[in-house]
N, C-alpha and C positions, 0 to 999 in steps of 0.2 A: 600417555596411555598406550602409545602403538610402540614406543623405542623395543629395539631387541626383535619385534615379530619380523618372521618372515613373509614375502609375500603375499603369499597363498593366506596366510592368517590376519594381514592387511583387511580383507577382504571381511574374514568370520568376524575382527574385530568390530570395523564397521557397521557390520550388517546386528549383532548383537550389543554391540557394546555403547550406539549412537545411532538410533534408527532416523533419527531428527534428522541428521547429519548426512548419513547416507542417504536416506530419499531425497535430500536436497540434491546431492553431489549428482545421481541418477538418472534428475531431471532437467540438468543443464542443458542447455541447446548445445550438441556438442559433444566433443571427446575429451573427458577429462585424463590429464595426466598428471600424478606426482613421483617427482623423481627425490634422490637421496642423493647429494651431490657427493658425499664424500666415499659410495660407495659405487658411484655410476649407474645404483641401480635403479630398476624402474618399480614403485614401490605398491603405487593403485594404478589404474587407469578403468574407464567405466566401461559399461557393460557396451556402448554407443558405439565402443571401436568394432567388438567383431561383425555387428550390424552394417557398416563403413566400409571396413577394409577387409572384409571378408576371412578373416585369420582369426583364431581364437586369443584370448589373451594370456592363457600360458606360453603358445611358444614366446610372445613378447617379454612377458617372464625370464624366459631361460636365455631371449637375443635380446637385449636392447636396443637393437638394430632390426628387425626382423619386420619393422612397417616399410624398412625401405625400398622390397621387396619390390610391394604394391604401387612404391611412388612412379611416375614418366620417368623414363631413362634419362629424358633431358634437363631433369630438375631434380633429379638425384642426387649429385656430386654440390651442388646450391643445401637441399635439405641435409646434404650430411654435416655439413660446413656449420649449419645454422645447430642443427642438434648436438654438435659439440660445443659451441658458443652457449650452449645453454645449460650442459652439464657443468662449464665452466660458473656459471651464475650469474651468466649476462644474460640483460633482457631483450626479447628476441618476437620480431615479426615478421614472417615469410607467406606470402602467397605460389601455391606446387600445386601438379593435376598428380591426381589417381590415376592408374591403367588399369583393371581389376580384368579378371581372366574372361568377363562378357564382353570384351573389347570396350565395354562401358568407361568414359572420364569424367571425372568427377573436381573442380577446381575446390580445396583447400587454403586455408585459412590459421594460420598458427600463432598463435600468442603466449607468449612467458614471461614469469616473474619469478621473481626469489622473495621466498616466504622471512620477513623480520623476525631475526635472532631464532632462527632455523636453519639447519643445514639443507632446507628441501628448498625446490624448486617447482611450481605448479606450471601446466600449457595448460588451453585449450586449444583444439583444431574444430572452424567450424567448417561448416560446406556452405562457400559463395558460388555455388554453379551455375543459379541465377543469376545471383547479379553479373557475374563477369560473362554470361551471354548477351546479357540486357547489354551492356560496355560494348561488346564487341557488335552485335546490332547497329548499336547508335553511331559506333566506328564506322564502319560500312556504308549507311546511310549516310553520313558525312561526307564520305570522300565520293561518293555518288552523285551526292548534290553539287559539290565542290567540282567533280570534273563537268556537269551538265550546265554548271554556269560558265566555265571554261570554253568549252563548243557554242553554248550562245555567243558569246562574248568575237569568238573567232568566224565564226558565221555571218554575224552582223560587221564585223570589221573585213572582210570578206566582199559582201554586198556594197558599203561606200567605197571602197577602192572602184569596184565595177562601173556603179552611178554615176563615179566623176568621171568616166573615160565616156557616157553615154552625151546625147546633148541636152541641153538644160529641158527638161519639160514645162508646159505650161501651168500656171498657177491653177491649183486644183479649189474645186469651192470650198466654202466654210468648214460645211461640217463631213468632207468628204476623207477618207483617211489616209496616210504618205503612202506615194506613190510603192515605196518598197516594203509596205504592209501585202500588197495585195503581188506581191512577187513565189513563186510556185518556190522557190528555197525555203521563202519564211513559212508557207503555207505546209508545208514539209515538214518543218522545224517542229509549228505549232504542233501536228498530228504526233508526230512520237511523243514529245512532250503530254500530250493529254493521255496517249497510250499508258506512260511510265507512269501516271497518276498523280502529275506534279502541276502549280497554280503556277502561272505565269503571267506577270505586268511589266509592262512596258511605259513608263509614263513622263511627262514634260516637268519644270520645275514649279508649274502651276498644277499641275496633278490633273492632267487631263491624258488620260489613255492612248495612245494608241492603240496596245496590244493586252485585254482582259480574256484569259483563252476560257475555254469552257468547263474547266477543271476548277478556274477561278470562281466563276459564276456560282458551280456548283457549291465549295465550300463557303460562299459569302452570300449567296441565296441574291446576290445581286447581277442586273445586267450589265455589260459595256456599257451602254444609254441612261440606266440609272445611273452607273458611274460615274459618268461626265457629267452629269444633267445636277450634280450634290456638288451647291458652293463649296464644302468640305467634306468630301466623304469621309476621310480620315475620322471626324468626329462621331458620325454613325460604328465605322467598326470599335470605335474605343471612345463608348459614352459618357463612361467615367473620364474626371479629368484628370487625377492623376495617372492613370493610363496613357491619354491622349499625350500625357505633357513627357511622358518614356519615349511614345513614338515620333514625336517631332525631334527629340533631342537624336533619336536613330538617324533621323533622315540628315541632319543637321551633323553629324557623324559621317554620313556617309561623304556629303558633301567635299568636307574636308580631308577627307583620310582615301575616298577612293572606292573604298569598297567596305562590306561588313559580310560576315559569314556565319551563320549557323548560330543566329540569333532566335531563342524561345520569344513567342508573342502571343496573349491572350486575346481575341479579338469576338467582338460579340456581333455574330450574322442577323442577316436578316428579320428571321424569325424569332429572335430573343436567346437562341442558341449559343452558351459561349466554347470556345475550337481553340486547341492551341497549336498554332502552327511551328515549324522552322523554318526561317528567310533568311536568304542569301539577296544580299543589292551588291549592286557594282555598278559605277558611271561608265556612261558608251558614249558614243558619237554618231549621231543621225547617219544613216547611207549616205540621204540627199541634202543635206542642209549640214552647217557645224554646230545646230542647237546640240546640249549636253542631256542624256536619258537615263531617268532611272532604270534596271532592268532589274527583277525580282523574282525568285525563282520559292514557293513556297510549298511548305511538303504536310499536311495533314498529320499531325502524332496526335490528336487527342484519345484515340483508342490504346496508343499505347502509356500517354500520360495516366489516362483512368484506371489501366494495368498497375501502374506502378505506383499510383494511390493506391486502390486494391493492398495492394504488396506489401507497401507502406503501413497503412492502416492494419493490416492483417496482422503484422510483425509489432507495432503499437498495443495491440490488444494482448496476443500474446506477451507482450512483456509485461504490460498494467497486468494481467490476470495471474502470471507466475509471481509479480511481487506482491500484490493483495496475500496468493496463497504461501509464500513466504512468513510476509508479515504476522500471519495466524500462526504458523507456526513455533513464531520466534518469539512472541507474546502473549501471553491471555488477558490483557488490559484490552479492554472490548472497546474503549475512550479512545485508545491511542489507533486501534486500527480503525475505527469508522473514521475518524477523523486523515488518518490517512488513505483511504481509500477516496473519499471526499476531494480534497486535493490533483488525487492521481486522474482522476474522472473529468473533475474541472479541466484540466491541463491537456487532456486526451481530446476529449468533444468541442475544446475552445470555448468553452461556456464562460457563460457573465457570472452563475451561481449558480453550486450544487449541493443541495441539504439533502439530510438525511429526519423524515419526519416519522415520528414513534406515534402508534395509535394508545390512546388511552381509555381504561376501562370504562369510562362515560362515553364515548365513542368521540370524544376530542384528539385532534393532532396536533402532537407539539414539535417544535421543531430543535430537533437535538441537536444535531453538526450540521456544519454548513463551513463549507471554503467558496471565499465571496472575492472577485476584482475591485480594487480600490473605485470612487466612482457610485458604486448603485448600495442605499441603504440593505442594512442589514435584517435577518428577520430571525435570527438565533434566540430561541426561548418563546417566540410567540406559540400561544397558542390557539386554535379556532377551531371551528365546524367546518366541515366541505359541504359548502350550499351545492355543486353539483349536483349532488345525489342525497336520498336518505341515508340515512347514518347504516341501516339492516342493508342496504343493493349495493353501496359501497364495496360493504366488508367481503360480501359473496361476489362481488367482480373480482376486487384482488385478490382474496384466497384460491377464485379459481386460475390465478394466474391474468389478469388484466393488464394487458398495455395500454397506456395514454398519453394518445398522441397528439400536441396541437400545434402545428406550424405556423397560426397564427389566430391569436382568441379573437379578431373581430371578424372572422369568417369558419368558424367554425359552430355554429349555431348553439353559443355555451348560454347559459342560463346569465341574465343579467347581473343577480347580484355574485356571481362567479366571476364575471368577467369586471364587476366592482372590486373584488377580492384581487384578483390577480392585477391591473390598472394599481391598486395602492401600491403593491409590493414592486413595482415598476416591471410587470413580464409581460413581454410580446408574443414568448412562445417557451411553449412546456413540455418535456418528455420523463416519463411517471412511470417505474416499474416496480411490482411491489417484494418484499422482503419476508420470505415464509424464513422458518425453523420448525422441524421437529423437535416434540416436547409427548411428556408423556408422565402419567400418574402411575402410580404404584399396583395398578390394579387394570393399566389399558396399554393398547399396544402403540408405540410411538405415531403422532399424528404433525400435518402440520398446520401450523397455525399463522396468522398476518402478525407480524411486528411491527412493519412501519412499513415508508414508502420511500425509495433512491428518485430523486427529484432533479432535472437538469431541466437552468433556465436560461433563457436567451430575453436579456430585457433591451439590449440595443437596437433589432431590428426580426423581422419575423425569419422563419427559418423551417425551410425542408428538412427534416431531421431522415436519417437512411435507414436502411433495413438491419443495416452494418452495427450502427451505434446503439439502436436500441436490443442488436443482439447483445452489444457487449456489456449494457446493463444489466440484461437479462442473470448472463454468464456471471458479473461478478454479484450481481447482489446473492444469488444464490449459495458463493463463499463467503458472502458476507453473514446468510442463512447460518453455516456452517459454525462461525465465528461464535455467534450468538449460541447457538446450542453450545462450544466449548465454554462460555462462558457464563451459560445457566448450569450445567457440570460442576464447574470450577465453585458458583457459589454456594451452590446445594452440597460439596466438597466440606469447602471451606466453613459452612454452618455446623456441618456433620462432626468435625475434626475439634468447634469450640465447644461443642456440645459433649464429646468428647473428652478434651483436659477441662471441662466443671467438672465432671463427671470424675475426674482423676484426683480434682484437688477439693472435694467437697467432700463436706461428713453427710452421708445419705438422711440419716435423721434428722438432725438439725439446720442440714442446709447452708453451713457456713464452713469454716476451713477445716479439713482434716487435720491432720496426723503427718503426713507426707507435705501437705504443700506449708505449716508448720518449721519442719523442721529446714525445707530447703530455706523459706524467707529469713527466718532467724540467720542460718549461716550465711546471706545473702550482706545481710544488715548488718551482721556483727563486721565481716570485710570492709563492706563503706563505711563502717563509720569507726574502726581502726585506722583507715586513710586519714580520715574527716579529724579524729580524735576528740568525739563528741560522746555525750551519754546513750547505754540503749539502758532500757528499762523492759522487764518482762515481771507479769502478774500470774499466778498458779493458785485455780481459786477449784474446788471441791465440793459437792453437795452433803452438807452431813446427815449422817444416818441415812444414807440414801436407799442401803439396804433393808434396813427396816420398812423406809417408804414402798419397795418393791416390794417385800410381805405381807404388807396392809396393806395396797391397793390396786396390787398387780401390775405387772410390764406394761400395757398398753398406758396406764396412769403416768407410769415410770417413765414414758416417753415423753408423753404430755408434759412434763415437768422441765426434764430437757430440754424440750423445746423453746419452751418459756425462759428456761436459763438462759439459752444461745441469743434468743430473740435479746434478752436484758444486756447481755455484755456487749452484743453487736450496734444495738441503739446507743451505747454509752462511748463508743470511740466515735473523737468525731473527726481527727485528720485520714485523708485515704491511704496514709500510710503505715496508721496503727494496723495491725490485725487479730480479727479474735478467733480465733481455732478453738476445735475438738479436741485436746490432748489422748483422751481416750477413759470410757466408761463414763463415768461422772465428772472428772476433773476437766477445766478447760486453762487455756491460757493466753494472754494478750501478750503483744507485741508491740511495744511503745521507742520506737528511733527516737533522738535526741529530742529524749525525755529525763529526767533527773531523777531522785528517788522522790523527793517533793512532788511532784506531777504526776508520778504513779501512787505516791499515797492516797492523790487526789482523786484519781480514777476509783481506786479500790474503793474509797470510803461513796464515791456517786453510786455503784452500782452495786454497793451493802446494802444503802437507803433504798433503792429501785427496789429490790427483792425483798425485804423488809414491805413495801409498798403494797407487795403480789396478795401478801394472807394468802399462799399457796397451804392448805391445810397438811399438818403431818402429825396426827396426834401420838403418833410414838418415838416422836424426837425428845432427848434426855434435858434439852434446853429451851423448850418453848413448845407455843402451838404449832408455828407456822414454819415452811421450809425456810433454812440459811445458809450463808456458805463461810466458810472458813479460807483467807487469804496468807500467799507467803510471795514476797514481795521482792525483789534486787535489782540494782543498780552497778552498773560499770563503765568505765570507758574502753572499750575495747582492746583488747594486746595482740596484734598480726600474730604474736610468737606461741601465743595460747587458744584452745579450741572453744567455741564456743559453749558446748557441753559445762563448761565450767559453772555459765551464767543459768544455767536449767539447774545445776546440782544445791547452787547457792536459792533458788528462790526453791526448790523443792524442801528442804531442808526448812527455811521459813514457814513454809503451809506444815510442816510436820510437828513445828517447835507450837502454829498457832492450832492445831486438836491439841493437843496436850494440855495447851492451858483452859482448855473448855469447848474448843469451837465457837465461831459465828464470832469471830476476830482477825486483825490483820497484824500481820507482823513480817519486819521489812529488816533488809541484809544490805548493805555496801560493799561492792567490791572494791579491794584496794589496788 
């Protein structure tokens, strides 16, 4: 559709010619580019760049080069290198900072590929200026920690050189602590160390402390005395075992190898609080003894781990919610997107099961999709009452928008046989947002209405659900809303349109085939079964003296009669491939596929006797009392090289030869 246009009409093409298209392309996270390899030109690029890089997109139009502008001087001659690797048709990943004229930097992201059995090539450039601050943070902090275990390490090596030149002191008591704990260096030590906001342990290979500072205490909610005083504290901060059995294997690590660095650990304090920290160990050497010490140097990130959940989560939702609205886009099978959406949700929230339940006009919910983990019964197709509530407080909680939240149904004060309800289907905890669409009557102004309910469940174990997840239910069920309305369009369309071709292929009186939809079937038939080299057969049957019947008893009688005719020929074919049509005025005529002449003599002579049957009165017919009809009858096997018309002209010519001899007779023709 686009070859030949220039740029600039790239643009009108898109924007008129695939709106679909374009608002996808729009809304990419990102700067989209399409390039034209053969002509090095730059072909689209979206609206995101001049927003970015502050340049409009004509001049990039007229330079293909003209973002480079914008790029760091020092990742310039890198991005040029890569932008010709790309014109060339290779696929190309480069991470470059922006400099934009507010002294503002900005870190870039650039990806390409070449479009199959296309001369174009596609980027996008996204902006990671997050994340690669987040990278450089966690950089910094590293080598931070890294050099603070370095100064302990030399500090305490330090101190036993001094000890051994001292005289041996005497044995100190039990639970009193080494003599070079209580030394103004280490006491020194500790104090910046707590300054810098950093945990520090010092411990034996039985895990008895020397040194737990006050930073420590602080994030473990524990004392030095509690800490000694726990056969294994280890198993307190790491209650779970598979945890516990990570940090023995660390310690067991360190053992061997000497040291470990900038190691993540999830550890759960005192208070039921879980903290993830970064540890650094390294083995020492006592000042005063040659016993061997752990020394552990630990840095608090759970605010920024929960940042970067945050982040994470943010950018997850965001993506589930761009592909839901995708998916609407890309389909109007209503099945196939609830059912993906279902799915996408499960996979997002970590859920055991997520259904999609439809209210029904008795005020029952049945449960329509559902994406379920292997493991917990299914409940797809059931359907029940919500004992929580009346069926009327219900409907008016979730139309006005109701969230339902239960982190866990044996403390949440549910209604017993609810909580029987939810126990069968194995769930421990439920989060319940409902699914409105606007809808509207011919005669009121769009409203919205409950369709069902977006259901996520946790049957393994109970569960705090966040403020986060149930916005992002919120968020897509309401595209889900969306969904449904294109999809009650689409069938109120699609009824409108068969209503429509009846309407195109019916005789208005009679209510059975026209004239038009007639003549297509016939040429339809006569094709296939010219293929086939089968018989078609057609009948051409006539009301006689039907115009007399119209002078004695007027048109509306005259309809009457028709009617009655249509109704008798239509009840006398009985494969759904005969058809009996209006030919027009009085005349009608059947449609018999691989039928013989024998088989249609047979029709004609059933639906003589039918009307014969009627004593439809016509006292000025030249042959009887009652209305009749007069039949002309042909046979052929199709000839691809001849038109069908032929087969009308031969059975018209039969109904013409059967008036002549009287009417209310049949007479039949063979083509050769």
């Amino acid at each position: 559709m686009l070859n030949g246009l220039l740029p600039s009409q790239w643009l009108n093409a898109l924007q008129k010619g695939d709106r679909q298209l374009y608002s996808l392309i729009e809304q990419i996270g990102g700067v989209f580019w399409l390039c034209d390899l053969a002509t090095q030109q730059i072909l689209y690029i979206s609206s995101t760049y001049e927003d970015v890089w502050g340049c409009t997109r004509e001049q990039l139009y007229a330079d293909p080069e003209a973002f480079l502008a914008a790029v760091h001087p020092s990742d310039r001659e890198a991005v040029r290198i890569a932008f010709q690797q790309q014109q060339q048709g290779k696929k190309c990943k480069i991470d470059y900072r922006l400099l934009l004229e507010s002294g503002e930097i900005y870190w870039m992201r650039d990806r390409s590929l070449l479009l199959a059995r296309t001369p174009y090539f596609l980027a996008i450039a996204e902006d990671i200026t997050e994340a690669k601050q987040a990278e450089l943070a966690l950089k910094q902090s590293n080598r931070a920690l890294e050099q603070e275990v370095r100064q302990l390490k030399a500090e305490l090596e330090r101190c036993r050189q001094q000890s051994q030149k001292r005289p041996v002191a005497q044995p100190a008591r039990r639970q009193a602590p080494p003599s070079w704990v209580e030394s103004t260096w280490v006491r020194q030590l500790l104090n910046a160390i707590d300054a810098l906001g950093e945990g520090l342990t010092i411990s034996d290979s039985h895990g008895k402390f020397s040194i737990f500072n006050r930073r420590m205490q602080e994030i473990t909610g524990y004392s030095q005395e509690e800490a000694n005083g726990c056969e294994d504290f280890l198993a307190k901060l790491y209650p779970d075992r598979h945890d516990y059995q990570i940090a023995m294997a660390g310690i067991e690590a360190v053992r061997q190898q000497g040291q470990c660095r900038n190691i993540e650990t999830q550890i759960c304090a005192k208070d039921g609080t879980l903290k993830t920290l970064l540890v650094s160990t390294s083995l020492i050497q006592a000042p005063d003894t040659d016993a061997t010490l752990f020394a552990s140097l630990y840095r608090d990130i759970s605010d920024r781990k929960r940042t970067e959940l945050a982040l994470k989560l943010q950018t997850e939702q965001e993506g589930l919610l761009r592909m839901i609205a995708y998916r609407i886009r890309e389909t109007l099978n209503l099945d196939d997107i609830l059912k993906t959406a279902a799915d996408a949700v499960r996979r997002f929230l970590k859920a055991d099961r997520v259904v999609l339940q439809r209210f029904r006009t008795n005020g029952s919910i049945e449960v329509a999709v559902e994406s379920l983990i292997p493991g917990w019964s299914s409940t797809l197709g059931w359907t029940f009452s919500h004992p929580g509530f009346s069926d009327r407080d219900i409907v008016q909680r979730y139309q006005g928008g109701y969230i339902y939240i239960v982190d866990d149904i044996y403390n949440a004060n549910l209604n017993p046989a609810f909580i029987s309800l939810l126990e069968y289907f194995q769930i421990r905890a439920q989060l319940v947002v409902p699914i409105l669409y606007k809808t509207a009557h011919s005669t009121t102004e769009p409203y919205e209405q409950l369709w069902g309910l977006l259901v996520a469940n946790q049957c393994s174990y109970s569960r705090q659900w966040q403020p986060l997840e149930a916005s992002v239910l919120s968020q897509l069920a309401m595209h889900l809303g969306i969904a449904i309305e294109q999809a009650e369009l689409y069938r109120k369309l699609e009824r409108a349109n068969q209503e429509l071709e009846q309407q195109a292929t019916l005789d208005g009186l009679t209510k059975i085939a026209n004239r038009r939809r007639f003549d297509k079937y016939l040429q339809q038939e006569w094709q296939r079964l010219a293929r086939e080299e089968k018989p078609l057969s057609l009948i051409l049957c006539d009301v006689d003296y039907f115009k007399q019947y119209n002078d004695t008893y007027g048109h509306p009688e005259g309809d009457a009669c028709l009617q009655k005719v249509a109704r008798t020929l239509q009840g006398s074919v009985k494969r759904s491939a005969d058809l009996a049509a209006r030919y027009g005025g009085e005349e009608f005529a059947i449609v018999l596929p691989n039928t013989d002449l024998q088989g249609a003599l047979h029709v004609s002579e059933a639906i003589q006797a039918k009307m014969r049957a009627l004593h439809i009165p016509h006292r000025d017919s030249s042959i009887g009392e009652y209305v009749t009809l007069s039949f002309g009858v042909a046979e052929t096997i199709p000839d691809p090289r001849q038109l069908s018309s032929r087969l009308v002209l031969a059975a018209d010519r039969a109904l013409y030869e059967a008036k002549a001899l009287g009417r209310d007779r049949i007479v039949s023709d063979r083509l050769s």
